[in-house]
PyMOL Python script that loads the backbone (N, CA, C, O; Angstrom):
from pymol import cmd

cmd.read_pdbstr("""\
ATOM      1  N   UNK A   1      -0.592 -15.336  12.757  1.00  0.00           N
ATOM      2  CA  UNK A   1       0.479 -16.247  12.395  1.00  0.00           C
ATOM      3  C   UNK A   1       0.989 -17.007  13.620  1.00  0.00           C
ATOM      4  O   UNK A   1       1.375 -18.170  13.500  1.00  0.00           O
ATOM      5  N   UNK A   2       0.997 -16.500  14.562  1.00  0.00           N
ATOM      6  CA  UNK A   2       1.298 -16.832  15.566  1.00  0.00           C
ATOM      7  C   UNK A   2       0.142 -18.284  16.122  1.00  0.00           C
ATOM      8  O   UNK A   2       0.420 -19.415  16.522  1.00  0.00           O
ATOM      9  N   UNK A   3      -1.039 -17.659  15.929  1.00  0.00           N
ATOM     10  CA  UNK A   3      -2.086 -19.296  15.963  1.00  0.00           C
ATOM     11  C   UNK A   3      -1.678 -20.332  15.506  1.00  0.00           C
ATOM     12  O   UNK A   3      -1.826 -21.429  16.044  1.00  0.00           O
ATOM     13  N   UNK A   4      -1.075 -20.109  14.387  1.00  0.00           N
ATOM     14  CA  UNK A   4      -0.527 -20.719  13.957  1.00  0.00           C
ATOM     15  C   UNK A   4       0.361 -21.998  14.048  1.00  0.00           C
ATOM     16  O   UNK A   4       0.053 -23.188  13.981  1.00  0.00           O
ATOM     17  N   UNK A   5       1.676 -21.314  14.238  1.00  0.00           N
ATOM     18  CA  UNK A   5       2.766 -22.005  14.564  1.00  0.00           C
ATOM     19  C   UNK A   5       2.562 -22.590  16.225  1.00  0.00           C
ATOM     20  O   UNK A   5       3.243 -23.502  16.693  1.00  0.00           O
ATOM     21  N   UNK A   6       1.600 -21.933  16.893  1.00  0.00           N
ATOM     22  CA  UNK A   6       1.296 -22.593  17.936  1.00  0.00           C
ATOM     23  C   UNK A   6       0.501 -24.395  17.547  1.00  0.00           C
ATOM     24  O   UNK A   6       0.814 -25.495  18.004  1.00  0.00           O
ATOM     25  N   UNK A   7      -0.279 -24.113  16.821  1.00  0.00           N
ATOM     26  CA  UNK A   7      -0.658 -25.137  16.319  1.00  0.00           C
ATOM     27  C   UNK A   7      -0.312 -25.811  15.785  1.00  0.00           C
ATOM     28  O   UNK A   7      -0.497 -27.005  16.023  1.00  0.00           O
ATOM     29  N   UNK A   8       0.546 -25.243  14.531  1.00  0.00           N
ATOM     30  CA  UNK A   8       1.851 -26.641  14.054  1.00  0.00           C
ATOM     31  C   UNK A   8       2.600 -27.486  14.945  1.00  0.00           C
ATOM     32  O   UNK A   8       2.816 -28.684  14.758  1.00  0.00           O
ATOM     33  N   UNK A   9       3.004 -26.762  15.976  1.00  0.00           N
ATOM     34  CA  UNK A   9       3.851 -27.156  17.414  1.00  0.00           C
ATOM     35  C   UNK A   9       2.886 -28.707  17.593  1.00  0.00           C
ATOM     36  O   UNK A   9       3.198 -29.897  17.568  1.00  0.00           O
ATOM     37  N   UNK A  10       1.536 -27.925  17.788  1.00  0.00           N
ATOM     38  CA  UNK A  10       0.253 -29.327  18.712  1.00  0.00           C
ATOM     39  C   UNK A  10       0.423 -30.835  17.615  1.00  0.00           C
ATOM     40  O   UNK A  10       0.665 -31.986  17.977  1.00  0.00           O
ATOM     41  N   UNK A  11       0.227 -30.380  16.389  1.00  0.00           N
ATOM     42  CA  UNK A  11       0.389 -31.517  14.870  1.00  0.00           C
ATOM     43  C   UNK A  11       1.823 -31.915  15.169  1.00  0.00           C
ATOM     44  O   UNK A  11       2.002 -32.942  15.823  1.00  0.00           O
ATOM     45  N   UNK A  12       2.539 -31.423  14.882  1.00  0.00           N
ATOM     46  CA  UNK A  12       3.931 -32.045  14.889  1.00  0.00           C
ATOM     47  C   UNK A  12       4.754 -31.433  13.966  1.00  0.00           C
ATOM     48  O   UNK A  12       5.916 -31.769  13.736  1.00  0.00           O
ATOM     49  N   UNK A  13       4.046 -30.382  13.350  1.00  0.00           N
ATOM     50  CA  UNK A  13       4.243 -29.544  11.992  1.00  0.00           C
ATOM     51  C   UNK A  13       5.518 -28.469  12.213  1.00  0.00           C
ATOM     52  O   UNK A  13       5.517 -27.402  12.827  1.00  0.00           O
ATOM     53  N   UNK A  14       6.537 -29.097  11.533  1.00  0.00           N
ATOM     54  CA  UNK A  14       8.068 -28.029  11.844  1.00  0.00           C
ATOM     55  C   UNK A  14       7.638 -26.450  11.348  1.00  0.00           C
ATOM     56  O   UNK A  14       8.049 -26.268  10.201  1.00  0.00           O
ATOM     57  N   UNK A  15       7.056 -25.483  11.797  1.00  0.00           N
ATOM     58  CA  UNK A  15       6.842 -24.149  11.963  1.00  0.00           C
ATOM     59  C   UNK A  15       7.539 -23.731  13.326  1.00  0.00           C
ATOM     60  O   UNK A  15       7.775 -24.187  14.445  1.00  0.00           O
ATOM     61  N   UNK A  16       7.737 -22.526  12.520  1.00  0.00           N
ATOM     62  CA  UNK A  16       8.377 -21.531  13.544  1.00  0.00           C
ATOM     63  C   UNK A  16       8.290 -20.292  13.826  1.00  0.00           C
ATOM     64  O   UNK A  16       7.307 -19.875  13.213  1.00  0.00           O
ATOM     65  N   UNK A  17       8.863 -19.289  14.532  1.00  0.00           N
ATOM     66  CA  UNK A  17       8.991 -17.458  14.445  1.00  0.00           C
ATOM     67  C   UNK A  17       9.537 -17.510  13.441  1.00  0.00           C
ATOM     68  O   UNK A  17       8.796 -17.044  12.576  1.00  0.00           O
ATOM     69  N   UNK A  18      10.805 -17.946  12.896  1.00  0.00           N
ATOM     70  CA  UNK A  18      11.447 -17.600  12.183  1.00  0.00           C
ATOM     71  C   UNK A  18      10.371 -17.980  10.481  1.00  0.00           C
ATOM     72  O   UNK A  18      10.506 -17.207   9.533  1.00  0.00           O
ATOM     73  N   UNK A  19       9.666 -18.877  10.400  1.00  0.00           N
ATOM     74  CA  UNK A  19       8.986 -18.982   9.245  1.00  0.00           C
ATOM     75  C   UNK A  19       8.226 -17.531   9.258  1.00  0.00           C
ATOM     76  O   UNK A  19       7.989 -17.125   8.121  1.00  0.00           O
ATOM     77  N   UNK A  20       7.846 -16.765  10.198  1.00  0.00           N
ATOM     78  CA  UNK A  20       7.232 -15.390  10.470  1.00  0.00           C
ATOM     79  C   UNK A  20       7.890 -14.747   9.657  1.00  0.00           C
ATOM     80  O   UNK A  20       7.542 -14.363   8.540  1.00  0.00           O
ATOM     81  N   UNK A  21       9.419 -14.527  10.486  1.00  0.00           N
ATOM     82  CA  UNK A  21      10.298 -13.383   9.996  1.00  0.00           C
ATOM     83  C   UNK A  21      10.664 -13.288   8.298  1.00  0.00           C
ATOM     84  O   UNK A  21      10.915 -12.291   7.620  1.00  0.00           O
ATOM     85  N   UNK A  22      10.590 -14.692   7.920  1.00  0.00           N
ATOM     86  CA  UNK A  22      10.981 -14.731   6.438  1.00  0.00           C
ATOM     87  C   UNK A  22       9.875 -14.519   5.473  1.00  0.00           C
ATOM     88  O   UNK A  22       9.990 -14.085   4.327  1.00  0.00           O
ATOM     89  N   UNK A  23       8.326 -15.032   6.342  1.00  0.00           N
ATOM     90  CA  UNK A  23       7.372 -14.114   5.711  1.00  0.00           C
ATOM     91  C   UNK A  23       7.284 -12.487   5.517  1.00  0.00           C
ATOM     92  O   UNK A  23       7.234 -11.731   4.547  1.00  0.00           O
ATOM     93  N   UNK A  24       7.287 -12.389   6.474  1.00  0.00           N
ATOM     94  CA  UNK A  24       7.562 -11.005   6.620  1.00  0.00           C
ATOM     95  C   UNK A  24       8.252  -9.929   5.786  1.00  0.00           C
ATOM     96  O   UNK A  24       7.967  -8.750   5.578  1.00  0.00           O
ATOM     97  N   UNK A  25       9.719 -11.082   5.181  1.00  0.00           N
ATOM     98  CA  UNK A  25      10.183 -10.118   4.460  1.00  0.00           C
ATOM     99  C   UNK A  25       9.231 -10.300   3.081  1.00  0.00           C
ATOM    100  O   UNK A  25       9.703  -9.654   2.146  1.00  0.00           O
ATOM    101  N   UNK A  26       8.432 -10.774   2.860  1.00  0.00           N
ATOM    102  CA  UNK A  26       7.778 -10.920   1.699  1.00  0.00           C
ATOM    103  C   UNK A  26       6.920  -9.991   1.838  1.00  0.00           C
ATOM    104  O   UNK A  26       6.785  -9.033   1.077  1.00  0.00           O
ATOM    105  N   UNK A  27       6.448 -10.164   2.576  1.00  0.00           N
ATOM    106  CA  UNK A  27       4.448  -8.850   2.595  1.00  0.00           C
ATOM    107  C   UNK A  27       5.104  -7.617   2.784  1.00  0.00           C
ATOM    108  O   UNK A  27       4.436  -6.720   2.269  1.00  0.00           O
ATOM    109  N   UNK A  28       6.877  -6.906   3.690  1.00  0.00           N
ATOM    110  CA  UNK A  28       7.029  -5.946   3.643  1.00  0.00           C
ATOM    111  C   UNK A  28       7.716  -5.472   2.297  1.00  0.00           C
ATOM    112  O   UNK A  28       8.229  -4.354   2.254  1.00  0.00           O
ATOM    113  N   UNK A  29       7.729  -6.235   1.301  1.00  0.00           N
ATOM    114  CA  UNK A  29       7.980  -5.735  -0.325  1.00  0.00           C
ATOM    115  C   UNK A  29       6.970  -6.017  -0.766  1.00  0.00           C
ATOM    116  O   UNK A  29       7.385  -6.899  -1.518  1.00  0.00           O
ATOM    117  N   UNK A  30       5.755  -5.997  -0.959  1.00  0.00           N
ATOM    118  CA  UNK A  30       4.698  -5.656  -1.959  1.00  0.00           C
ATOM    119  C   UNK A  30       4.499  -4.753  -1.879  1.00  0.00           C
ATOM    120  O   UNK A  30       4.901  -4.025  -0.972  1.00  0.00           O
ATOM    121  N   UNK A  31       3.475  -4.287  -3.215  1.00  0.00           N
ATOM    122  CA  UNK A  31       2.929  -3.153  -3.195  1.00  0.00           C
ATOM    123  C   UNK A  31       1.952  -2.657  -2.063  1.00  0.00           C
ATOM    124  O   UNK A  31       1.060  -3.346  -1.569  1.00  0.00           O
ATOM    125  N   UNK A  32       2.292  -1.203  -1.687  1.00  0.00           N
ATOM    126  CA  UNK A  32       1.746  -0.721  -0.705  1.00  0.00           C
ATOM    127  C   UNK A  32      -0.254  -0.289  -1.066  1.00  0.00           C
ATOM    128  O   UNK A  32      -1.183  -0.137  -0.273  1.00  0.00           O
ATOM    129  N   UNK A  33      -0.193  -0.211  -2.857  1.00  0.00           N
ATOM    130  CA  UNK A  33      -1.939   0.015  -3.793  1.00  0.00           C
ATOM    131  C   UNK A  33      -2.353  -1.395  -3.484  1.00  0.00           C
ATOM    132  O   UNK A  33      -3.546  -1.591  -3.715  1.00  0.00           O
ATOM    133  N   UNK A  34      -1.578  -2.600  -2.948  1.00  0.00           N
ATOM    134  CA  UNK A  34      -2.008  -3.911  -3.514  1.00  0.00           C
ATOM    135  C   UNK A  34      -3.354  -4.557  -2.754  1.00  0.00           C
ATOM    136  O   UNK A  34      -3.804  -3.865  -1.841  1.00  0.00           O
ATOM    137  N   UNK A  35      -3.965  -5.682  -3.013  1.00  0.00           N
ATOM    138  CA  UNK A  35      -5.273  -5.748  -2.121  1.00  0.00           C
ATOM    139  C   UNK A  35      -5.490  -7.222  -2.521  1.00  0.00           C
ATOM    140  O   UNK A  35      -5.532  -7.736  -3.639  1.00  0.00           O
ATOM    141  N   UNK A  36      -5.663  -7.957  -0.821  1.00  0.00           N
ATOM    142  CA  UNK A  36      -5.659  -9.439  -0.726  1.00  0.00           C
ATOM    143  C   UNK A  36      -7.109  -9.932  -1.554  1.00  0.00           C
ATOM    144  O   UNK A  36      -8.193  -9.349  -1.547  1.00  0.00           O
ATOM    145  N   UNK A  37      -6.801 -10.978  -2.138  1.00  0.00           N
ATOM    146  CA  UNK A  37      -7.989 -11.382  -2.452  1.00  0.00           C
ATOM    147  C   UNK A  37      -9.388 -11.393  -1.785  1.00  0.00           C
ATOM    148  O   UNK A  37     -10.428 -11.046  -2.343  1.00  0.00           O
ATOM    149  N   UNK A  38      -9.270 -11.828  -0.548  1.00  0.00           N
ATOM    150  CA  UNK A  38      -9.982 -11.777   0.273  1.00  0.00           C
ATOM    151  C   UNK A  38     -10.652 -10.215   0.438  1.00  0.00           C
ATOM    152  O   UNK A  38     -11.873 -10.119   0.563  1.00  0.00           O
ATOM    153  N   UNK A  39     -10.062  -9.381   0.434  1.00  0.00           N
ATOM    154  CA  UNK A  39     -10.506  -7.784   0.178  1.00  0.00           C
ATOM    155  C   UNK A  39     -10.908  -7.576  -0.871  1.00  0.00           C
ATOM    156  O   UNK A  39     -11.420  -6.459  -0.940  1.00  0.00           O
ATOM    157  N   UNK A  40     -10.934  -8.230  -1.936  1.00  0.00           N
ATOM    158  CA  UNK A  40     -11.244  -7.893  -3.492  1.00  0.00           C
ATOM    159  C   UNK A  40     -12.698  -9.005  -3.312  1.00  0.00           C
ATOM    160  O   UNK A  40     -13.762  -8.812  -3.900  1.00  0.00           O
ATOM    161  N   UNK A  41     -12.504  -9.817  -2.648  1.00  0.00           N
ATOM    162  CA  UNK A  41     -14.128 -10.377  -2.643  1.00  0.00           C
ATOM    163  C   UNK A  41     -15.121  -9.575  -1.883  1.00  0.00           C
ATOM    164  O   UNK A  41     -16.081  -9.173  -2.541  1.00  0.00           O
ATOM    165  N   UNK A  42     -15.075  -9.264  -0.619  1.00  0.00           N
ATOM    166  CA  UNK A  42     -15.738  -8.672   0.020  1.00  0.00           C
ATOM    167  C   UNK A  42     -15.985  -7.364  -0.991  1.00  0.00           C
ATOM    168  O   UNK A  42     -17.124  -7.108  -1.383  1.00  0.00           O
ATOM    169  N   UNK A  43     -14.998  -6.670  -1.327  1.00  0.00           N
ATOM    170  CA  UNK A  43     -15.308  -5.276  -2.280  1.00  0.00           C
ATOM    171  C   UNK A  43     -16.800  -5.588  -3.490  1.00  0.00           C
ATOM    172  O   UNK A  43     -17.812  -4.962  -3.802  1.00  0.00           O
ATOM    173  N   UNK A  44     -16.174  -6.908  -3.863  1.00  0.00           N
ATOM    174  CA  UNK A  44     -16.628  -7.421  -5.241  1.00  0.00           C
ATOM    175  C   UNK A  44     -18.410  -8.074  -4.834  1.00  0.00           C
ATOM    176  O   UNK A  44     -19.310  -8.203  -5.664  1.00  0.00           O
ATOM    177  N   UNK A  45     -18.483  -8.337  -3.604  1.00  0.00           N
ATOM    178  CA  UNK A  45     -19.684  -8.816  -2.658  1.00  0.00           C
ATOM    179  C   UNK A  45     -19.774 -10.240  -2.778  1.00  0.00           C
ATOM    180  O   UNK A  45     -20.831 -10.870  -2.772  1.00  0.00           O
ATOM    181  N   UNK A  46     -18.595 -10.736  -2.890  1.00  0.00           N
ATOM    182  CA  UNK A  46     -18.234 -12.339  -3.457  1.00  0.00           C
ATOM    183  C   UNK A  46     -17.922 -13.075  -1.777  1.00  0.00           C
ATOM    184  O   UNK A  46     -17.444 -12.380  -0.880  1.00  0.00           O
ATOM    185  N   UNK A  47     -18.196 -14.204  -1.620  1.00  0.00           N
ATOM    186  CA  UNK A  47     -18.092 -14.972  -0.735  1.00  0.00           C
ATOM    187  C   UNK A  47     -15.947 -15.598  -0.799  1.00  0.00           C
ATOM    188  O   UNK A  47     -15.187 -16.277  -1.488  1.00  0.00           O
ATOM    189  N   UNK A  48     -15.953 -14.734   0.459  1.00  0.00           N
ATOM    190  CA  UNK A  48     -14.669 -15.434   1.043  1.00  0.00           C
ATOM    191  C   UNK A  48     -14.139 -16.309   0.940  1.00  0.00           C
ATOM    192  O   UNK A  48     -14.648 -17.135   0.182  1.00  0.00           O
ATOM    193  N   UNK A  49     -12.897 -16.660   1.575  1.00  0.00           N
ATOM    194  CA  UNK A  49     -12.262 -18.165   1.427  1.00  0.00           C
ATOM    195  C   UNK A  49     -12.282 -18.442   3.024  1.00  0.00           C
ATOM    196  O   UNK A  49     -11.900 -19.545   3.416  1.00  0.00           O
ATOM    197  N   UNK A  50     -12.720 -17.465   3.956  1.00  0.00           N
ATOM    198  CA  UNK A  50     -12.302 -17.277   5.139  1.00  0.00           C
ATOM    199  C   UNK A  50     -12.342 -18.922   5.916  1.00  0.00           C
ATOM    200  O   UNK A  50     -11.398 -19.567   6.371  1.00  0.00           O
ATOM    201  N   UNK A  51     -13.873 -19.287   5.849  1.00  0.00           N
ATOM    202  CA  UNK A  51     -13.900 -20.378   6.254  1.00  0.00           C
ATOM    203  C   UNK A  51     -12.585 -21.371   5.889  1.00  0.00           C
ATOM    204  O   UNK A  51     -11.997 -21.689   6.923  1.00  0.00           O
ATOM    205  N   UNK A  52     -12.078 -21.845   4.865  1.00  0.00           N
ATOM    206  CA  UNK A  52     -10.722 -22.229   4.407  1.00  0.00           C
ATOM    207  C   UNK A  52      -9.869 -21.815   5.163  1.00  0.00           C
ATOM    208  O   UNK A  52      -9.100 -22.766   5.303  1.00  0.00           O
ATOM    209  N   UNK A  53      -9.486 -20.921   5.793  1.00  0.00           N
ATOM    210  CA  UNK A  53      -8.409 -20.449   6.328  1.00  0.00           C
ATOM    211  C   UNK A  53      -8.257 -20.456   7.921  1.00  0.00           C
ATOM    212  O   UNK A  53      -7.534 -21.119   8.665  1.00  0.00           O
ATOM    213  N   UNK A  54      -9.398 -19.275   8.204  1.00  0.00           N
ATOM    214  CA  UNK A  54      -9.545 -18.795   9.154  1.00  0.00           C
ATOM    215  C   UNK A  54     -10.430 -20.042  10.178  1.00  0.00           C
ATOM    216  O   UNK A  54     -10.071 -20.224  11.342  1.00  0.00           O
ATOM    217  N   UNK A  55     -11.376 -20.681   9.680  1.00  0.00           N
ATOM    218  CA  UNK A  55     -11.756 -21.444   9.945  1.00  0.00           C
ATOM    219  C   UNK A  55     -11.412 -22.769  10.413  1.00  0.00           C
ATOM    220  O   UNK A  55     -11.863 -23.340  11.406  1.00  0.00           O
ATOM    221  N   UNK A  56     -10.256 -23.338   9.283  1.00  0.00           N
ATOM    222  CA  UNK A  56      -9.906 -24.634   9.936  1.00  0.00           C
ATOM    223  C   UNK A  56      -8.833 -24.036  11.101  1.00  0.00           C
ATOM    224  O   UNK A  56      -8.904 -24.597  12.195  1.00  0.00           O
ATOM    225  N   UNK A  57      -7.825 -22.923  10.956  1.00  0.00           N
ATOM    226  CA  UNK A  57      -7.159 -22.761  12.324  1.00  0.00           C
ATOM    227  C   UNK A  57      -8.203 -22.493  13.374  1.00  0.00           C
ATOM    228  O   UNK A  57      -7.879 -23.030  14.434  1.00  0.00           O
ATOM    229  N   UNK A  58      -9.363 -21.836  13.443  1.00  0.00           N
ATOM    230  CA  UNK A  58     -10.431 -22.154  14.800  1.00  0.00           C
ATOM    231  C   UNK A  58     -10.489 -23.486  15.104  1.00  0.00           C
ATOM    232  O   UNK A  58     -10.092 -23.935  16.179  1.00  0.00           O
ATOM    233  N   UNK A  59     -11.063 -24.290  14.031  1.00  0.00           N
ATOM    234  CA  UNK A  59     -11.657 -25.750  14.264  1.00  0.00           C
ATOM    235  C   UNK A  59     -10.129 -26.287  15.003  1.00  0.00           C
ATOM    236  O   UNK A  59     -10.038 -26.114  16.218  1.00  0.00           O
ATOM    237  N   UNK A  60      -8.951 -26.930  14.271  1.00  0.00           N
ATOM    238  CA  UNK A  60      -7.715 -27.231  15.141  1.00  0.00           C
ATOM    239  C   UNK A  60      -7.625 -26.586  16.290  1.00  0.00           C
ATOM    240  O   UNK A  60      -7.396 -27.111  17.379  1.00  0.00           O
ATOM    241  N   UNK A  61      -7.760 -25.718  16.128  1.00  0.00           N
ATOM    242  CA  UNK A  61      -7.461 -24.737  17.941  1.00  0.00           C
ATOM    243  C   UNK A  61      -8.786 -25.414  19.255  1.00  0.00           C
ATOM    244  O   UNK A  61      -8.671 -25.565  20.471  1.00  0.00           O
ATOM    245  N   UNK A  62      -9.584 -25.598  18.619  1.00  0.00           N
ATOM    246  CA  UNK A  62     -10.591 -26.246  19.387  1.00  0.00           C
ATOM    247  C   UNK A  62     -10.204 -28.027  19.756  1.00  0.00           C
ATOM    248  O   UNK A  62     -10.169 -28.608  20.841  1.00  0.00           O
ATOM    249  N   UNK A  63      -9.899 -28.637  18.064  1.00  0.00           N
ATOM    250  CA  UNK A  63      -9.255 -29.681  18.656  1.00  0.00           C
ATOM    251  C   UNK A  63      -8.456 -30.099  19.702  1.00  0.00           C
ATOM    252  O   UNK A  63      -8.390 -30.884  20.647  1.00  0.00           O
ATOM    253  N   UNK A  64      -7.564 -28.746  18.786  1.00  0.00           N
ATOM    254  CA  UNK A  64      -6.423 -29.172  20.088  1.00  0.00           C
ATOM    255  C   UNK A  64      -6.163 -28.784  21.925  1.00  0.00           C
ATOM    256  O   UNK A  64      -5.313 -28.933  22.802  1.00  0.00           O
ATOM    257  N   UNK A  65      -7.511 -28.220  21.727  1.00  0.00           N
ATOM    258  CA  UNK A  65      -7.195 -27.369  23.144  1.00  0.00           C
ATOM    259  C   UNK A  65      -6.737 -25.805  23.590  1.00  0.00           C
ATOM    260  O   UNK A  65      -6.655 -25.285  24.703  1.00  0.00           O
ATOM    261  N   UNK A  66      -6.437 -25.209  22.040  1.00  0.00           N
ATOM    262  CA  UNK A  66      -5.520 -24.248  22.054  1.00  0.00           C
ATOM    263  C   UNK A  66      -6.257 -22.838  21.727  1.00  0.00           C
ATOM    264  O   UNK A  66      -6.724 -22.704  20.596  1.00  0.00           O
ATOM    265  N   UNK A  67      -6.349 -22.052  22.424  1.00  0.00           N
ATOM    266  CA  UNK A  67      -7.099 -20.729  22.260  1.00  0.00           C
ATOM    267  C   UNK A  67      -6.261 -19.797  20.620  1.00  0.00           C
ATOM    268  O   UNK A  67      -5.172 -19.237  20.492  1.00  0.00           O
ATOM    269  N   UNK A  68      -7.488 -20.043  19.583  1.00  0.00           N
ATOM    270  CA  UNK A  68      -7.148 -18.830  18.646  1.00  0.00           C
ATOM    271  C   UNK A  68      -7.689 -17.624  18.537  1.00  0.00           C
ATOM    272  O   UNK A  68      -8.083 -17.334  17.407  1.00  0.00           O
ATOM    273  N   UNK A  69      -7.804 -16.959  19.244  1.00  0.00           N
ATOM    274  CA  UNK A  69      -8.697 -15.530  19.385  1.00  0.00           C
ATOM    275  C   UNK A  69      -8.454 -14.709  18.217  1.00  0.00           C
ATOM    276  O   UNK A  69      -9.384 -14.306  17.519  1.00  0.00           O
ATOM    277  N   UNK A  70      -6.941 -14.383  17.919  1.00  0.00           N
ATOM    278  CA  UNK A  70      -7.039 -13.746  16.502  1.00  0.00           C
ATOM    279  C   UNK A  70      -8.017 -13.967  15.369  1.00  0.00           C
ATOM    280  O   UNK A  70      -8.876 -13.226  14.891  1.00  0.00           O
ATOM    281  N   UNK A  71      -7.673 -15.091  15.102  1.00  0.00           N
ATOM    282  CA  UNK A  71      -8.522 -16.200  14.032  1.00  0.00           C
ATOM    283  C   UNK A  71     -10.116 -15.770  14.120  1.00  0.00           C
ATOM    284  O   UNK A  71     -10.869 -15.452  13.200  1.00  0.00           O
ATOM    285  N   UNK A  72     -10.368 -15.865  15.491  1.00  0.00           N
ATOM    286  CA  UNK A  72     -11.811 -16.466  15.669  1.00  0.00           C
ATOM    287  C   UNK A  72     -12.689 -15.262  15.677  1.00  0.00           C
ATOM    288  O   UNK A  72     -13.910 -15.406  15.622  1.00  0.00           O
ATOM    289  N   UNK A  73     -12.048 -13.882  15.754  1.00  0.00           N
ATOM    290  CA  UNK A  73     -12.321 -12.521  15.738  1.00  0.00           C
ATOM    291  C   UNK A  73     -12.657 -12.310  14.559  1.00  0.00           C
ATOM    292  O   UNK A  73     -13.797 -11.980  14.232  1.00  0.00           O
ATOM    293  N   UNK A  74     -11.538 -12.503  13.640  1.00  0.00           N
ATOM    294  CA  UNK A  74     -11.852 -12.204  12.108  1.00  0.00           C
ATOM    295  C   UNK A  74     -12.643 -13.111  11.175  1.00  0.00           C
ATOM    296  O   UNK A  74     -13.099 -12.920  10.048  1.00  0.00           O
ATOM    297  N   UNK A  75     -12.664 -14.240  12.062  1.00  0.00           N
ATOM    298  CA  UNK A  75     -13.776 -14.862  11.203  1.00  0.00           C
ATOM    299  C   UNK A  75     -15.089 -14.790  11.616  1.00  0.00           C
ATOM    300  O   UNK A  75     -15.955 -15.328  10.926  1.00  0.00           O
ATOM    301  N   UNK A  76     -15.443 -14.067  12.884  1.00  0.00           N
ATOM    302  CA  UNK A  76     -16.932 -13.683  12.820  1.00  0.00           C
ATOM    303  C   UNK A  76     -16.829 -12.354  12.307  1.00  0.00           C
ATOM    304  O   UNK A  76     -17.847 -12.154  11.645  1.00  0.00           O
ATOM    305  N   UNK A  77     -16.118 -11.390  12.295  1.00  0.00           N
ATOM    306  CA  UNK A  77     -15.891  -9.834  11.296  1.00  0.00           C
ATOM    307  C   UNK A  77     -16.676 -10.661   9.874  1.00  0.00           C
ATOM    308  O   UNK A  77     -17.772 -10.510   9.334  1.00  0.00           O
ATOM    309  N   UNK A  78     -15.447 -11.621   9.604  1.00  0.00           N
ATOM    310  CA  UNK A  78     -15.605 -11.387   8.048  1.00  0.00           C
ATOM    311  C   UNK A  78     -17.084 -12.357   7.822  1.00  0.00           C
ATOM    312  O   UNK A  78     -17.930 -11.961   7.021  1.00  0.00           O
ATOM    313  N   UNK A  79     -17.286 -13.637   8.600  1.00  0.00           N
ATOM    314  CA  UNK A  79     -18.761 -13.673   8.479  1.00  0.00           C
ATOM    315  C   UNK A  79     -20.165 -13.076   8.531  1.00  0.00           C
ATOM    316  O   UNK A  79     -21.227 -13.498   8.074  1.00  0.00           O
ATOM    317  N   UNK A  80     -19.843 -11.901   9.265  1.00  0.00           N
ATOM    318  CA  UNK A  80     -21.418 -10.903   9.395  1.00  0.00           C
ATOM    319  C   UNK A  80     -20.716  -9.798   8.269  1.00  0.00           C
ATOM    320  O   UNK A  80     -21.563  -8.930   8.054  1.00  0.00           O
ATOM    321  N   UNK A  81     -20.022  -9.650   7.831  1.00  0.00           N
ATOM    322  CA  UNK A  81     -19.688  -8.890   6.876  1.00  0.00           C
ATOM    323  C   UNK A  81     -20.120  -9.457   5.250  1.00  0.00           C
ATOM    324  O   UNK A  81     -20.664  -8.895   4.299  1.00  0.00           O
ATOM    325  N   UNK A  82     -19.757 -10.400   5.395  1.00  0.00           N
ATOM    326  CA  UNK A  82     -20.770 -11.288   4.295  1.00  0.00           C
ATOM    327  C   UNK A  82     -22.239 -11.699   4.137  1.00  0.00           C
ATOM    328  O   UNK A  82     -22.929 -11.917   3.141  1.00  0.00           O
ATOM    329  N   UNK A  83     -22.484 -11.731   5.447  1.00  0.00           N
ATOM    330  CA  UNK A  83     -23.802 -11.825   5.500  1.00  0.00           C
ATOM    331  C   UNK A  83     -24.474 -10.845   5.550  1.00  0.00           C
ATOM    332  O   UNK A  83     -25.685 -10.956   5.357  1.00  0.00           O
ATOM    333  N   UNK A  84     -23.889  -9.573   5.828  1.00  0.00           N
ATOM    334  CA  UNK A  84     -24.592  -8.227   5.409  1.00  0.00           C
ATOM    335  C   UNK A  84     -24.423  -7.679   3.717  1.00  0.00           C
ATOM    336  O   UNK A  84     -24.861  -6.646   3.211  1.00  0.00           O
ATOM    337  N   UNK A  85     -23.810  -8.530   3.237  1.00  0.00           N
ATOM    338  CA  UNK A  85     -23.502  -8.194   1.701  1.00  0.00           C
ATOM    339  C   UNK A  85     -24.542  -8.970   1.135  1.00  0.00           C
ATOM    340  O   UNK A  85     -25.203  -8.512   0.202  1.00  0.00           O
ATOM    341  N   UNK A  86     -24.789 -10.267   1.672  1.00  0.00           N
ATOM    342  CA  UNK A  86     -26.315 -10.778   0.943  1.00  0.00           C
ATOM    343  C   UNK A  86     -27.982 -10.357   0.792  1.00  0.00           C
ATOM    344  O   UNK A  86     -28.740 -11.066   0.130  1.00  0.00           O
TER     345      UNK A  86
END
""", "prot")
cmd.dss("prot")
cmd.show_as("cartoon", "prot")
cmd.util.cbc("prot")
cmd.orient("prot")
């Protein structure tokens, strides 16, 4: 999340910590059984959204100059993880 709002900063995009913290209170009230879609594909051997996500914050981070390592970790995880499901 933090790639993030670093990157909104680079666009011009009003994000913040505080858009964090108010997420936050959201994901810390769900269910603790519950499971992201993204986990229900991989389970299911279904192709991700990762690229969508994870992907365009790499690609911007490259635009812009701006190191996303979080991002760019989990999207080669979740790419050889898919590609070992094929």
């Amino acid at each position: 999340m933090l790639e993030v709002i670093m990157l909104a900063k680079a666009a011009g995009i009003n994000l913040s910590e505080t858009d964090i913290s108010d997420w936050n209170k959201v994901l810390f009230n769900l269910q603790p059984h519950g499971k992201t879609s993204m986990l229900q594909d991989i389970e299911a051997g279904r192709k991700t959204e990762v690229e969508v996500f994870g992907g365009k914050v790499v690609r911007l981070g490259r635009q812009y100059g701006l190191p996303t390592p979080v991002n760019q970790t989990l999207l080669q995880i979740i790419n050889v993880m898919e590609r070992e499901m094929a």
